[in-house]
N, C-alpha and C positions, 0 to 999 in steps of 0.2 A: 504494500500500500504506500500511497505517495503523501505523507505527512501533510505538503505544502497543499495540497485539495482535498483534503476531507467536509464532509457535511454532518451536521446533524440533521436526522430525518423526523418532521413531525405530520401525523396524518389526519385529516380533518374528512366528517362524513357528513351527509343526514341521515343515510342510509335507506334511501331510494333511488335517487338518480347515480348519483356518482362519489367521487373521492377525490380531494385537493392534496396533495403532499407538498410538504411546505422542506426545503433545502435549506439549512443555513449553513453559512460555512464556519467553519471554524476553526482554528487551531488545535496543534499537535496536542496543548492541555488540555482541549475542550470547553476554552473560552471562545465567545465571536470575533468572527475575525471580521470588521466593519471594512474592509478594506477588497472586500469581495461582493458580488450581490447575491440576492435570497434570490433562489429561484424555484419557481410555483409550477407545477404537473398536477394535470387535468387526469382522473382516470374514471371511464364507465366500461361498461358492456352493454351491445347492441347484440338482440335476439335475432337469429337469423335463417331462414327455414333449413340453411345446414349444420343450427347449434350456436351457443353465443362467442359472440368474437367482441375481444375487448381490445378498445382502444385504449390509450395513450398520450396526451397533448402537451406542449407549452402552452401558460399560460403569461400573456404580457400583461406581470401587475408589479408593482413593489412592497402591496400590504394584500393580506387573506383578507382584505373587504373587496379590493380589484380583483381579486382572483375569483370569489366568489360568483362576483357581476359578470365576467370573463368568460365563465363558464359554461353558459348554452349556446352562445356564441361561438364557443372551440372544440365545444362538443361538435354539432352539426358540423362544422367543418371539418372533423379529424372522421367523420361520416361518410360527408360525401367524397373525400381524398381518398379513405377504402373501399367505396363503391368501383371509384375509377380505379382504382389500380387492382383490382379482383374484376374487373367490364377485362380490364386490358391481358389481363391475364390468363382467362378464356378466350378473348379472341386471338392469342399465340399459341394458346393450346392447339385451338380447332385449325388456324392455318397452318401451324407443323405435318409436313410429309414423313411418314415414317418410308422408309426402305427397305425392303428384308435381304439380308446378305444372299450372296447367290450360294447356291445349295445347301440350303435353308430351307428345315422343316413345309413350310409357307410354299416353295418353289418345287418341292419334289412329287408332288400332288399334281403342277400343274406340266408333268410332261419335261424338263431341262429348266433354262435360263427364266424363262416368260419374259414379259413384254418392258424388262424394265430393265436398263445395261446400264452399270457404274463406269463412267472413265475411265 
């Protein structure tokens, strides 16, 4: 561990929507270190017809009053940034070509090579 970036971790709920974790930093003894800033994570879970997937977020505040307010705000958006990038992720799945090696289980059914020759 690297002395000089440590945090103390504090977590704040209601315990419905989500969870604020609050970073302070602090020095090696465990006093604050004022000379670093607090930084605030956003954390919920979103139910999703494949199970729940939890996100994650920064929150831009200085005090757990902004963070608070911050908060449905960077929810939906740490949302809709996993909708896209799970959109984008399927559609590379579906336009990946598989190839099957030549004399490959898959190729010997169909007769030799079939219709598909690697460089």
């Amino acid at each position: 561990m690297n002395a000089d970036t440590l945090y103390r971790e504090d977590v704040f709920t209601d315990q419905r929507v989500g969870t604020v974790r609050r970073l302070q930093p602090v020095r090696a003894d465990g006093s604050d270190d004022p000379s670093r800033p607090v930084i605030f994570i956003g954390q919920a879970t979103v139910m999703t017809p494949m199970g729940s997937l939890p996100l994650s977020f920064e929150l831009d505040a200085t005090d757990l009053a902004g963070a608070v307010a911050r908060f449905g705000t960077a929810a939906q958006q740490a949302i809709e940034d996993a909708a896209r990038e799970l959109q984008e992720m399927r559609r590379q799945a579906a336009s990946s070509i598989v190839i099957p090696e030549a004399g490959s289980a898959a190729l010997k059914g169909m007769g030799g090579k079939g219709g598909i020759q690697l460089p």
